[in-house]
N, C-alpha and C positions, 0 to 999 in steps of 0.2 A: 540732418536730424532724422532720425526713423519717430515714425508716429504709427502710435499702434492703438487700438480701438480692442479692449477686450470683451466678448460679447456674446451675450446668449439668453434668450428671450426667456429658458425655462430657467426658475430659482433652483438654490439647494445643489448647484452642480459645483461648485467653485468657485465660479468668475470672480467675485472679489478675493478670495483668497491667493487667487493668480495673478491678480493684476495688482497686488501690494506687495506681495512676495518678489514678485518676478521684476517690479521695479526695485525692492531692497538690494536684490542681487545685485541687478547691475549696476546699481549705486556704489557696493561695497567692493566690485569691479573695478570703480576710480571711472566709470562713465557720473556723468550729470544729469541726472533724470527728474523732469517732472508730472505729476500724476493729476490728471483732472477727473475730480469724482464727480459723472454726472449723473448718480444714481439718487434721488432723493432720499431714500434710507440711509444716506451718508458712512454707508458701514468702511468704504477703503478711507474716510475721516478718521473715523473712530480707531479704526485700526493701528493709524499712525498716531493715534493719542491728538487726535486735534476735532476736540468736539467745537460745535461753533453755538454761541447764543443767540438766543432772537435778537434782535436787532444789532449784531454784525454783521459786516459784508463778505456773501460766498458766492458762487458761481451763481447763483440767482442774480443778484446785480450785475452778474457780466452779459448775462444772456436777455433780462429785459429789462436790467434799465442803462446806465454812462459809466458804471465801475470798468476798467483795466482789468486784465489779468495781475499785473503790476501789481493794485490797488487790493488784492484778496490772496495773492499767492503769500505760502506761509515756507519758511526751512523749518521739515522736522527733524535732519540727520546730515551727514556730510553726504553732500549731493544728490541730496534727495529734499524736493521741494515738493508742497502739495498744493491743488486749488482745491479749498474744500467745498461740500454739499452740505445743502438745508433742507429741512422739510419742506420749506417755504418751494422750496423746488418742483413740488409736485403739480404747484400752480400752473407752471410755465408752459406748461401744454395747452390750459387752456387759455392765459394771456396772450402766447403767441399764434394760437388761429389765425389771427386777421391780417398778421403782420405781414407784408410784401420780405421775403425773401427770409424768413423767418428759418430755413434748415440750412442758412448760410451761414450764421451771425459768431456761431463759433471761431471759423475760419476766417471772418474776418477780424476778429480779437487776435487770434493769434499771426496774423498778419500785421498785423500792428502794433506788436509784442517785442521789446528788443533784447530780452535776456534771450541768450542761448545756451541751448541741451543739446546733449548727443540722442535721447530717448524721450518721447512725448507717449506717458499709458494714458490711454483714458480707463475710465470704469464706467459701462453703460450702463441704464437701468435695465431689468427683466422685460422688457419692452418694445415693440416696433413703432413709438413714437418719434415725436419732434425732437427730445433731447438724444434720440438712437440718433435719428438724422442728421442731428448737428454733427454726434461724434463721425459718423460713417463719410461726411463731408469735407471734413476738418484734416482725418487722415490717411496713410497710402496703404496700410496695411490692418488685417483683422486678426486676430489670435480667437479661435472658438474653445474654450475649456468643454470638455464633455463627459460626463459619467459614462462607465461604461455599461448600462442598462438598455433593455431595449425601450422603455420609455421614452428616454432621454433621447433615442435618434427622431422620435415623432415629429419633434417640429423641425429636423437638419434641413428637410427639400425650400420650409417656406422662409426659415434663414439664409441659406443659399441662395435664394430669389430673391429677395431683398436686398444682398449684396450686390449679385450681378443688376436689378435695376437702378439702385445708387449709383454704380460705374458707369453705367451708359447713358445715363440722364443728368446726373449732377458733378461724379465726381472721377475722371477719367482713369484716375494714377488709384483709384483702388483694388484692392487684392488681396482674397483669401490666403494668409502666409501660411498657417499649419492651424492643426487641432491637438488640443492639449487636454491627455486623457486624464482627469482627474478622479480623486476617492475609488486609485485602483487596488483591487484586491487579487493579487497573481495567484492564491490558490483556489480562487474559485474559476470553475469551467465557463462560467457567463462572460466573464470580465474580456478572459483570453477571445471566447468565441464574438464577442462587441468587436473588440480590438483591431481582431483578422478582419470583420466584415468593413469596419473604416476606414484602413490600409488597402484593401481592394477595392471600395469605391473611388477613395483619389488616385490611386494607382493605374485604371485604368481605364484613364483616359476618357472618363465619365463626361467632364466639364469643361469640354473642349470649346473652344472660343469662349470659355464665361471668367467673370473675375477672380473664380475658383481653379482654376486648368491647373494649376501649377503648385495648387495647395497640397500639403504631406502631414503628416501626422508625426509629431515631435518623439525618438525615441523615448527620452524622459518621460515615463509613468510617476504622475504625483499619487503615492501612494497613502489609503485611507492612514492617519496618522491623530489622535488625539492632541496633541501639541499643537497641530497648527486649526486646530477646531479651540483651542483655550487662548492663543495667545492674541488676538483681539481684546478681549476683558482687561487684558492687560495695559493696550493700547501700543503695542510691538509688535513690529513683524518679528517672524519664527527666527531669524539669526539670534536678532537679540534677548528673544524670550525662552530656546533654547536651540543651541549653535549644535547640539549635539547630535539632535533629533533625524527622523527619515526625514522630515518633511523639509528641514533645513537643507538636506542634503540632496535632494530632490529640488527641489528650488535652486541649489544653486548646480544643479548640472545642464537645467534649463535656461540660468543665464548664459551660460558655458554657448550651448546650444546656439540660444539666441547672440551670441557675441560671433557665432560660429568658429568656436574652438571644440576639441574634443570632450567630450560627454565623461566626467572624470571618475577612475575607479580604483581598485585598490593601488593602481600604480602608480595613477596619475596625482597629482596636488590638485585641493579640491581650492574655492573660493574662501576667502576670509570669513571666519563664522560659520562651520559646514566642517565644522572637523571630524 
């Protein structure tokens, strides 16, 4: 199973957008994917149309109190399963202060877990908390969604650092896999001139010995697209709320990517949904 932690501390760049999409894809793939939303805003929830009420059980109960993963995972799709989030989730940062081994607890749920995936997303919160920690613990790899602003690189060094001391302190088998340039716009000169300068920071050999060294930046440009900014409200990922769209199509050349097949175009056959 690949386990992937999507994440990035500044909002408004995409993360959840990427990390529901990009499990749809590979779902619709005919992989088996499930999605642990541990953002308390519960929006990669909502997305999949699985809003949770107060006193049901979501990822809150797996993290501080005796609930399973089991006991809260929901099927919202053919192969695609979710563990959802609560507000109630914003607690757990401060319940689990005291707790002995508290940025393990994830990893040991899913240790203890006996369904199997080929693909574990999580969805982090905007965050370098406990619940960032549990996910960066939990799995082998990190996907960073990023705008191509020069804002948006402000926080990349103390992201980066946080990944590489995760790996050296808690979680050995972790690793920047790529960055995934999202709400790009190719006619504008900023986007390209982002793009180049991101491509040449992992490219050369910047982050050598670190959990990043080997990170690259995903051809597939998620391009700014209104479709996949509405189809949330809906409660659908972009295939099913429209298969037609850039962003459908884009989503699925990054599962492509991420399946590591070729990045599909006018020649190639695109993914189910991405017509």
């Amino acid at each position: 199973m690949r386990s992937i932690a999507v994440l990035n501390q500044k909002g408004g760049v995409g993360k959840t957008t990427t990390a529901v999409n990009l499990a749809a894809g590979l779902a619709r793939a005919g992989m088996r994917v499930c999605v642990i939303d541990l953002d308390p805003q519960a929006h990669a929830s909502l997305h999949l149309g699985l809003g949770v009420a107060s006193g049901h059980e979501s990822v809150y109960e797996v993290l501080v109190g005796d609930a399973s993963l089991a006991d809260v995972r929901k099927q919202v799709a053919e192969n695609l399963w979710v563990i959802p989030a609560h507000l109630d989730l914003a607690a757990a940062e401060m319940e689990l202060a005291g707790e002995v081994g508290r940025e393990v607890i994830l990893c040991d749920k899913l240790e203890a877990d006996d369904m199997e995936f080929d693909y574990l997303i999580v969805d982090c919160p905007p965050s370098l908390g406990v619940l960032t920690l549990n996910a960066l613990a939990a799995v082998t790899e990190v996907f960073l969604p990023l705008q191509p602003h020069f804002l948006a690189l402000h926080g990349l060094s103390k992201l980066l650092r946080t990944v590489d001391i995760v790996a050296r302190r808690i979680n050995n088998n972790l690793r920047l896999t790529g960055v995934v340039l999202c709400l790009f716009e190719k006619s504008t000169r900023l986007a390209g001139e982002v793009a180049g300068d991101v491509d040449q920071f992992f490219g050369n050999g910047a982050g050598a010995n670190t959990a990043w060294a080997d990170a690259k930046v995903f051809r597939t440009r998620i391009r700014r697209n209104i479709r996949l900014a509405e189809a949330p409200s809906f409660g659908q990922a972009i295939f099913e709320y429209d298969g037609d769209s850039n962003g459908a199509e884009d989503y699925a050349n990054l599962a492509r990517e991420v399946l590591g097949l070729a990045v599909a175009n006018a020649e190639q056959p695109k993914l189910a949904g991405a017509a």
